[in-house]
C-alpha positions as CSV (number, residue, x, y, z in Angstrom):
1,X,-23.8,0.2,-8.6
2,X,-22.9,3.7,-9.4
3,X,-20.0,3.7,-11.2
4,X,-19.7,0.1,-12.7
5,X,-20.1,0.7,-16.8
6,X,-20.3,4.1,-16.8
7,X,-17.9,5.4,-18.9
8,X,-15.1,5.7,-16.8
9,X,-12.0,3.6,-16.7
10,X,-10.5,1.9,-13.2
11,X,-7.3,-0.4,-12.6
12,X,-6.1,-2.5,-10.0
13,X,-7.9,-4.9,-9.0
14,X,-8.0,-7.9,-6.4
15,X,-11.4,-10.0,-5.4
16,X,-12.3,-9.0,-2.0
17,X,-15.1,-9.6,0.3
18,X,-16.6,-7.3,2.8
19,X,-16.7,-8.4,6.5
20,X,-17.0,-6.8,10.1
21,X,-17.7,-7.0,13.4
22,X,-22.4,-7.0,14.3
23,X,-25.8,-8.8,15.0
24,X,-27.0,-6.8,12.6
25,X,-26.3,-5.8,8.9
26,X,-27.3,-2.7,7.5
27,X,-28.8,-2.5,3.9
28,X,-26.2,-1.5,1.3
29,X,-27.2,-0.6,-2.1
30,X,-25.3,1.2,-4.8
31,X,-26.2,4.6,-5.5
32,X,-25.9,7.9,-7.7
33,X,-24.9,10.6,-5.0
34,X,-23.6,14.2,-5.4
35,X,-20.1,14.8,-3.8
36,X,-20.0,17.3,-0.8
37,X,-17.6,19.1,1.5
38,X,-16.2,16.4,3.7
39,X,-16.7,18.4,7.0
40,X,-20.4,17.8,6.8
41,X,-20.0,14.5,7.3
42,X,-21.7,13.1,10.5
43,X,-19.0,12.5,12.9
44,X,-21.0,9.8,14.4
45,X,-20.6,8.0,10.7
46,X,-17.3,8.3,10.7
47,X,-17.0,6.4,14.3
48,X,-19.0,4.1,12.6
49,X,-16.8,3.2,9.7
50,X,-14.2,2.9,11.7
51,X,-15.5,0.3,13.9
52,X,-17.3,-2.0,10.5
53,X,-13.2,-1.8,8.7
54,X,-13.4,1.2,7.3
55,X,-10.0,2.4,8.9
56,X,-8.0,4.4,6.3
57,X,-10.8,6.0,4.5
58,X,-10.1,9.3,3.5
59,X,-13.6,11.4,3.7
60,X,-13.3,12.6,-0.4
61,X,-14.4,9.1,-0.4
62,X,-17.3,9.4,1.3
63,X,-20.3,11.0,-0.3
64,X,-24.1,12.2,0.9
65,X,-27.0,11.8,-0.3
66,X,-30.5,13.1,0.7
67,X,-31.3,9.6,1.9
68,X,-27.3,8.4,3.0
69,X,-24.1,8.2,2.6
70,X,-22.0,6.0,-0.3
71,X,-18.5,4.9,0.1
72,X,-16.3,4.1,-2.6
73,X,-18.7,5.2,-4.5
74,X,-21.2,2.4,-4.1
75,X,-21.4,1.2,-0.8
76,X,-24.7,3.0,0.7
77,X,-25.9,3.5,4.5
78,X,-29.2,4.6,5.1
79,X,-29.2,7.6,7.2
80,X,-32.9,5.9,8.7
81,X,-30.7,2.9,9.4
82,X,-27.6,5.3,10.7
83,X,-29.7,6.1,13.2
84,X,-30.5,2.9,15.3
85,X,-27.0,2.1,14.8
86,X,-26.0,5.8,16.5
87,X,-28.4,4.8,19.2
88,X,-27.1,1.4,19.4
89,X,-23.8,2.6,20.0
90,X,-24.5,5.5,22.5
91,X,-26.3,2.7,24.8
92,X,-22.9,0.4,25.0
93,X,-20.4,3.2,24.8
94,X,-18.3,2.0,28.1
95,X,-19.4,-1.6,27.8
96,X,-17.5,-4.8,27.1
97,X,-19.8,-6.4,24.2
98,X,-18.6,-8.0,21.0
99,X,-21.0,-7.2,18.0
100,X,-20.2,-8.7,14.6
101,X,-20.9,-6.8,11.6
102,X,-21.5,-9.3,8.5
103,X,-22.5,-9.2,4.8
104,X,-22.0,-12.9,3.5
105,X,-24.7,-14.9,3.1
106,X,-25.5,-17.0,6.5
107,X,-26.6,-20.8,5.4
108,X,-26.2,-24.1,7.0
109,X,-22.4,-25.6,6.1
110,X,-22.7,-28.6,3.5
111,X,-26.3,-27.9,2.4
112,X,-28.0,-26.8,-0.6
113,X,-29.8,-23.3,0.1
114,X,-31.9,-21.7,-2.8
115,X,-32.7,-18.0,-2.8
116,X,-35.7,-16.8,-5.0
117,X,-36.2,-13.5,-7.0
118,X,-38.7,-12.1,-9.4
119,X,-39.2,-9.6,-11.5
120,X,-41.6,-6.5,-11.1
121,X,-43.7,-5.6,-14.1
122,X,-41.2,-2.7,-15.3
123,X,-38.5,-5.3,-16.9
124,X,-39.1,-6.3,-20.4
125,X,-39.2,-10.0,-21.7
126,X,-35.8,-9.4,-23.5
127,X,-33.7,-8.0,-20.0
128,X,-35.7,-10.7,-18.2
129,X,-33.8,-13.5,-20.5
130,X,-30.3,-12.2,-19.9
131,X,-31.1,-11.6,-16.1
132,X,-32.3,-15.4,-16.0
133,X,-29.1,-16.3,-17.9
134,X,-27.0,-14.6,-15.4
135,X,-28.4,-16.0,-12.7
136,X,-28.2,-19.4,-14.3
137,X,-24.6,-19.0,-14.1
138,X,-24.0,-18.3,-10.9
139,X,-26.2,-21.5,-10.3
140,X,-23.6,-23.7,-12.9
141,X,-20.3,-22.9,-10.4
142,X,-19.3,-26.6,-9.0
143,X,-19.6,-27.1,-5.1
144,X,-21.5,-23.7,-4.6
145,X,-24.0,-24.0,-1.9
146,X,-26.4,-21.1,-3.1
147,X,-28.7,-21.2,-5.6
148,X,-31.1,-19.2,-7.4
149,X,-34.6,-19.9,-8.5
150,X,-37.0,-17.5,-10.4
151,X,-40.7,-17.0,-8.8
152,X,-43.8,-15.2,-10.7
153,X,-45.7,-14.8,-7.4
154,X,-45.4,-15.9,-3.7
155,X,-42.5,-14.7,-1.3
156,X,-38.8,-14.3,-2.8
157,X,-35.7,-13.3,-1.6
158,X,-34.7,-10.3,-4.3
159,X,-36.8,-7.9,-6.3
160,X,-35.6,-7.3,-9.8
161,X,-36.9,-3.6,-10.5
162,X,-36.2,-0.7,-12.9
163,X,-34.2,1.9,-11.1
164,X,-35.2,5.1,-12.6
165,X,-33.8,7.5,-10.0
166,X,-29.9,6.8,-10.7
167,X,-29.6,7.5,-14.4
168,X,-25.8,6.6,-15.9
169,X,-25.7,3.2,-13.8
170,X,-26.5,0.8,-15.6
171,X,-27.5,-1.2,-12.7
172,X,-27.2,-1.9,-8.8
173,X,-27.9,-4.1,-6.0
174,X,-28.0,-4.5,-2.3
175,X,-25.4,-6.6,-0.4
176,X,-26.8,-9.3,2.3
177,X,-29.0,-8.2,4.7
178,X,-29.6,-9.7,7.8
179,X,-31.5,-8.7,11.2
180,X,-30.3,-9.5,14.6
181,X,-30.5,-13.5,15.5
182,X,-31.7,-14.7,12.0
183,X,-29.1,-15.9,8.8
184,X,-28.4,-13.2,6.6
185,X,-30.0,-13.6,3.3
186,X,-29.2,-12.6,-0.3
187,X,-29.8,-8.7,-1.0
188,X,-32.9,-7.9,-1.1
189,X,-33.4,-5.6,-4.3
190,X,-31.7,-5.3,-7.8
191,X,-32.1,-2.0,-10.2
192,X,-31.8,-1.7,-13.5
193,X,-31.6,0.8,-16.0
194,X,-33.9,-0.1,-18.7
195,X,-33.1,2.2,-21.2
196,X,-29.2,2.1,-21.0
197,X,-29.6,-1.5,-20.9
198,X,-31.6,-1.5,-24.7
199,X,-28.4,0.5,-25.9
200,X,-26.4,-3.0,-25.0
201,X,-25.9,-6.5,-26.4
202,X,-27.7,-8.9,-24.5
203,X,-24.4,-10.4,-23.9
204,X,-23.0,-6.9,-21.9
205,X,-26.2,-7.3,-20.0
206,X,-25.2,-11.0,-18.6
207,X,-21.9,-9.6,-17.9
208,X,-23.0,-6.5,-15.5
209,X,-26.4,-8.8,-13.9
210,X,-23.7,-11.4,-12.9
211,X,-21.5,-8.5,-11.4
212,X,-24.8,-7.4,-9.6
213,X,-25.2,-10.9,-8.6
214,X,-22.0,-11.0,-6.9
215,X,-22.9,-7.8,-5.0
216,X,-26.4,-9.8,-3.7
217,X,-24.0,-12.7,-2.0
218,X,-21.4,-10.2,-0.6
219,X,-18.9,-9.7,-2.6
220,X,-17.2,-6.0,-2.9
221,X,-15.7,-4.3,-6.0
222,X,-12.4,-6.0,-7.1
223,X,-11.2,-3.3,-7.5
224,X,-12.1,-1.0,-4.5
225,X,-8.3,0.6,-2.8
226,X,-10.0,3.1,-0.5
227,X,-8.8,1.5,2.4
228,X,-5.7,-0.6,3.1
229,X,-8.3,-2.3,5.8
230,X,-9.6,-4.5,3.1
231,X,-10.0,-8.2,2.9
232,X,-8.1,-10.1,0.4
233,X,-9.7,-13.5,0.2
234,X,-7.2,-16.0,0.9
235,X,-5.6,-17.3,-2.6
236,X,-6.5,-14.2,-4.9
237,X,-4.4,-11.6,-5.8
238,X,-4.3,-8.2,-5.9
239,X,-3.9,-7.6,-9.6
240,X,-6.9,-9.5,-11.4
241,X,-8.0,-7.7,-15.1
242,X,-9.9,-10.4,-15.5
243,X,-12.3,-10.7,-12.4
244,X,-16.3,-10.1,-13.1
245,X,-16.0,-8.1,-9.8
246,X,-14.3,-4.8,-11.3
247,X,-16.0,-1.6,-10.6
248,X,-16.7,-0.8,-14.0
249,X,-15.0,-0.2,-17.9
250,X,-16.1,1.1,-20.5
251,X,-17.0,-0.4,-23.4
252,X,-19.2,-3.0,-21.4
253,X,-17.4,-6.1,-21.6
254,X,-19.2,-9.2,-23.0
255,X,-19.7,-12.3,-20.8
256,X,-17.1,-15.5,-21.1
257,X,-16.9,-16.6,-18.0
258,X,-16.5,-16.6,-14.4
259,X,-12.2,-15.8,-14.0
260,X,-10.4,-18.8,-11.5
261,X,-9.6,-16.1,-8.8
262,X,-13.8,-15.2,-8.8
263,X,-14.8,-19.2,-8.1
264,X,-11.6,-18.8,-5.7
265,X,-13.1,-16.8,-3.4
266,X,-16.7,-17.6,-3.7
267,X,-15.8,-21.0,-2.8
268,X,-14.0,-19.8,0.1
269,X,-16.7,-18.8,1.6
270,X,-19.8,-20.9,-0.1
271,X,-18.5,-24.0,-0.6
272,X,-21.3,-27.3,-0.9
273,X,-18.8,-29.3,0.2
274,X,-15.9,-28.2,2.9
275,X,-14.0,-31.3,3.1
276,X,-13.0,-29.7,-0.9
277,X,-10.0,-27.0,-0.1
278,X,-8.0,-25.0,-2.8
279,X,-4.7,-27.4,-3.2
280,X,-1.8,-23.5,-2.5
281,X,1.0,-24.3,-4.0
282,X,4.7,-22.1,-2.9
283,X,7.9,-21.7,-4.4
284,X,11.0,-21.8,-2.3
285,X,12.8,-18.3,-1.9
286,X,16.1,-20.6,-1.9
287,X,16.2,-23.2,-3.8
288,X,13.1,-22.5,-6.1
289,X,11.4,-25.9,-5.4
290,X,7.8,-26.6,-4.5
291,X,6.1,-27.4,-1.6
292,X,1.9,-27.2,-1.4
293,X,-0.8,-27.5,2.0
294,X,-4.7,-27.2,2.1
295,X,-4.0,-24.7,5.2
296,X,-3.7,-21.2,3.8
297,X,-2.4,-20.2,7.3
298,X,0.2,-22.3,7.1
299,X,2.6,-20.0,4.6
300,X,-0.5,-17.5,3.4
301,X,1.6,-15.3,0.9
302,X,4.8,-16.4,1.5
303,X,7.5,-16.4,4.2
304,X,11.5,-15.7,4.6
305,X,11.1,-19.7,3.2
306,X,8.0,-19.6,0.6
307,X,6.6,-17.5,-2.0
308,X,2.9,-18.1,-2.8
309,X,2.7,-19.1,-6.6
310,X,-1.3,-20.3,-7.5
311,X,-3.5,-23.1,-6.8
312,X,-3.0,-26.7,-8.1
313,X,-6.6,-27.2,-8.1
314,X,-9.1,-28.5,-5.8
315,X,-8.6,-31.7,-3.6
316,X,-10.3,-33.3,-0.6
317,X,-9.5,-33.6,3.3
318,X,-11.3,-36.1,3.6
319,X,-11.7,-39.8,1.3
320,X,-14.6,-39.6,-1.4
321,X,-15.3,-42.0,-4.2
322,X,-12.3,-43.0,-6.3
323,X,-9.8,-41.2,-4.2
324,X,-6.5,-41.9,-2.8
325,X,-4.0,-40.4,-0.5
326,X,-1.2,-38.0,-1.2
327,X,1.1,-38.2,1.0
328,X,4.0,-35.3,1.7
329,X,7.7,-36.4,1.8
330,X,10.9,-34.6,2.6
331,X,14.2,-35.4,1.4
332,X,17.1,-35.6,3.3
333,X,18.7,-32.3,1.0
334,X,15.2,-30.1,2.3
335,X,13.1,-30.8,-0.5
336,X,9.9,-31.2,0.2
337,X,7.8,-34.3,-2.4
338,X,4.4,-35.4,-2.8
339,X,3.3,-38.6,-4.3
340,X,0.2,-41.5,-4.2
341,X,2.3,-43.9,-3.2
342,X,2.6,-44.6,0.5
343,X,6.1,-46.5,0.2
344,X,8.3,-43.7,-1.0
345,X,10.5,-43.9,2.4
346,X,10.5,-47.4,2.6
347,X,11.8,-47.9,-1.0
348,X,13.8,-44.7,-0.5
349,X,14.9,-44.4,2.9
350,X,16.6,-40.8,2.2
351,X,12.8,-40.0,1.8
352,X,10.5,-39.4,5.0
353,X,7.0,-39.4,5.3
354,X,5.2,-36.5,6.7
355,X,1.2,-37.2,6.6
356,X,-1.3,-37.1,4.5
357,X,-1.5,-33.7,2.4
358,X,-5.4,-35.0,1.2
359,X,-7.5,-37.1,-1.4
360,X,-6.8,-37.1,-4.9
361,X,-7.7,-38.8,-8.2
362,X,-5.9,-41.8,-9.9
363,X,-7.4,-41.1,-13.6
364,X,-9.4,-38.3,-15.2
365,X,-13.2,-37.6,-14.9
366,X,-15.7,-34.8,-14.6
367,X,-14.3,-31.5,-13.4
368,X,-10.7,-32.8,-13.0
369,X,-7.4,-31.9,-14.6
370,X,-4.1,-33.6,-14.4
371,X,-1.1,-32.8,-12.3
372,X,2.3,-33.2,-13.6
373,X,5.5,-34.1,-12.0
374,X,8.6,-32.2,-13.1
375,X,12.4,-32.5,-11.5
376,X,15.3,-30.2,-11.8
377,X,18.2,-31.8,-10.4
378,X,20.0,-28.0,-9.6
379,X,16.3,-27.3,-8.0
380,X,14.0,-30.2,-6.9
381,X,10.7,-31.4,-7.5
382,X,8.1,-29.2,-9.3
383,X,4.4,-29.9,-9.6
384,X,1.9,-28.1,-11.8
385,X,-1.4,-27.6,-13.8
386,X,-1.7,-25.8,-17.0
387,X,-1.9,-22.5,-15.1
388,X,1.7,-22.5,-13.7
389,X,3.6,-24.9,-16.0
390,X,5.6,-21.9,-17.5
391,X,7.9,-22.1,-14.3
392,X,9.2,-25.6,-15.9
393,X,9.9,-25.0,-19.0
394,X,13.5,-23.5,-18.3
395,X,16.9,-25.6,-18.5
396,X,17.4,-29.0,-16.5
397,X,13.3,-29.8,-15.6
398,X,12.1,-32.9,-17.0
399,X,8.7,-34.5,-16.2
400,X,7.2,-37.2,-14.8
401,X,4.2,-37.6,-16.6
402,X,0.8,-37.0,-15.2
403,X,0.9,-37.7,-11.2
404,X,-2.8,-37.5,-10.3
405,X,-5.8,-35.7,-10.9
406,X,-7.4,-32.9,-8.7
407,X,-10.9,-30.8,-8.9
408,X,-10.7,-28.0,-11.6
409,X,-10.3,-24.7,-10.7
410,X,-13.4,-23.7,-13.5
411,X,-17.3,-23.4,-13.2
412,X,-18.5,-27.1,-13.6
């Protein structure tokens, strides 16, 4: 990337993936570019941004180089590449076709895909170990569907290079890249500044390799505003400090771990296993109770009813091992309930049933964290995880004790 860990400082930021409408993907790759007078820019390129999302860009965003243009000051185009596009869209100017542009990752749903990548002879034994760490992270996230596997020789996926030609970036990488009627697959090439990256603890270097990683499997700067026409991954939110996806601070942070909001949306899109869905949980505008779906399209951010308030973990649409039912009641006042037992309207007949919400856990295990149960009588039922419990602690809630157990929202 060019502008991650330089020493510049950005805010606001919200995890976003890049999508669009092709067969075919071009190759992006982050790059050092000089700034020039925006009414050089190819007006062909501009039609062309328009039509991959690129909608509100204004052109002191957009950048040449000798080889291509760089948006946002990372995302590259290869003029060589520019030009079968151009001539792609001349030959169906008039003509009712739907192309889809895409840089995720294309891999059969509820299977195990691993991607290999190896290092060229320029990267030291010491960059090599926080590189493999990295990667070995991104390999630790719970239902992820890609993995990562190192080679020495043989084909591979990514080459992991020394990038010379871009000095003050300490590193970049190439989104997906796929070619017309084939998956796309990881990016192709990674860069990295050798000498900046001696200057670093090897701890700085995991952090900005598992940034560059993100960039292989699609994902865009957190951070990146130049155009209202971006994607906010369903659950995320626009304000994130703490996502591994920001364009760049300075100094270097160190790496902890992966933020909730980052496994958020790389689950979204990579899950192992789709029958797991993010449990949204909403606040009523009124009344300020709670009410929760697997469906994000069902309230998305909120409504004139709901405000969007966070995730109550992971659970399942479907029964797995150990699981039980949650069912969804509403009260005769409006307020919505959700419990494991299936008799609440027959024991409470101002109570009734509304389906099955999903599959949840009875006790505690690997990767799962509890669910608690609050009341307010002057608001209604309330049900949290350690990430939202602050919203209980005011006068008149009380709680129920645990209720079940759901997935975690961290890595393993």
């Amino acid at each position: 990337m060019k502008t991650h860990f330089k020493k510049l400082l950005f805010a606001g930021i919200f995890a976003t993936f890049f999508s669009c409408d092709t067969e075919e993907n071009l190759p992006l790759i982050d790059e050092q570019t000089q700034t020039i007078e925006s009414n050089s820019i190819d007006p062909r390129f501009i039609s062309y941004l328009q039509k991959i999302g690129f909608k509100d860009i204004p052109l002191s965003e957009i950048h040449e180089s000798e080889n291509g243009y760089v948006v946002e000051g990372d995302i590259s185009f290869s003029k060589a590449e520019l030009i079968k596009i151009y001539d792609e869209m001349e030959k169906l100017q008039g003509k009712n076709l739907q192309w889809r542009y895409n840089t995720m990752v294309t891999t059969p749903a509820n299977q195990i895909t691993t991607f290999k990548y190896k290092f060229d002879s320029s990267i030291p034994s010491s960059i090599r170990t926080s590189v493999n760490q990295a990667f070995a992270h991104w390999n630790s996230i719970r239902n992820y569907k890609l993995k990562f596997q190192e080679v020495s020789s043989g084909s591979y996926n990514t080459l992991i290079t020394n990038n010379p030609d871009y000095p003050g970036a300490y590193a970049e990488a190439r989104l997906p890249i796929s070619t017309s009627g084939s998956s796309g697959t990881v990016g192709n090439i990674m860069r990295i500044d050798i000498n900046l990256f001696n200057g670093i603890l090897p701890a700085q270097q995991v952090y900005i390799i598992a940034h560059e990683i993100g960039h292989l499997v699609g994902l865009r700067h957190s951070d990146s505003s130049a155009s209202s026409q971006h994607i906010l991954i369903p659950g995320t939110y626009t304000i994130d400090p703490n996502s591994i996806m920001n364009s760049g601070s300075f100094p270097v942070p160190s790496w902890t771990n992966f933020h909730y909001l980052d496994l958020l949306a790389i689950r979204y899109y990579y899950s192992y296993d789709t029958s797991e869905k993010p449990f949204y949980a909403y606040v009523s505008t009124n009344s300020g109770w709670g009410n929760w779906t697997t469906n994000w399209t069902t309230y998305e951010y909120g409504d004139s009813q709901y405000t969007y308030w966070g995730v109550n973990g992971y659970i399942y649409t479907s029964p797995k091992s150990g699981t039980v039912p949650i069912y969804k009641y509403t009260h005769v006042t409006g307020t919505p309930y959700k419990s494991i037992d299936p008799n609440i309207d027959v024991n409470y007949p101002s109570f009734t049933k509304n389906g099955i919400l999903g599959h949840v856990y009875t006790s505690n295990g690997p990767s799962r964290t509890p669910v608690y149960e609050w009341y307010n009588p002057n608001v209604g039922y309330f049900f949290t995880t350690n990430a939202v419990d602050g919203y209980v602690q005011g006068p008149g809630w009380t709680t129920g004790g645990t209720a079940f157990y759901v997935m975690s929202l961290g890595t393993l």
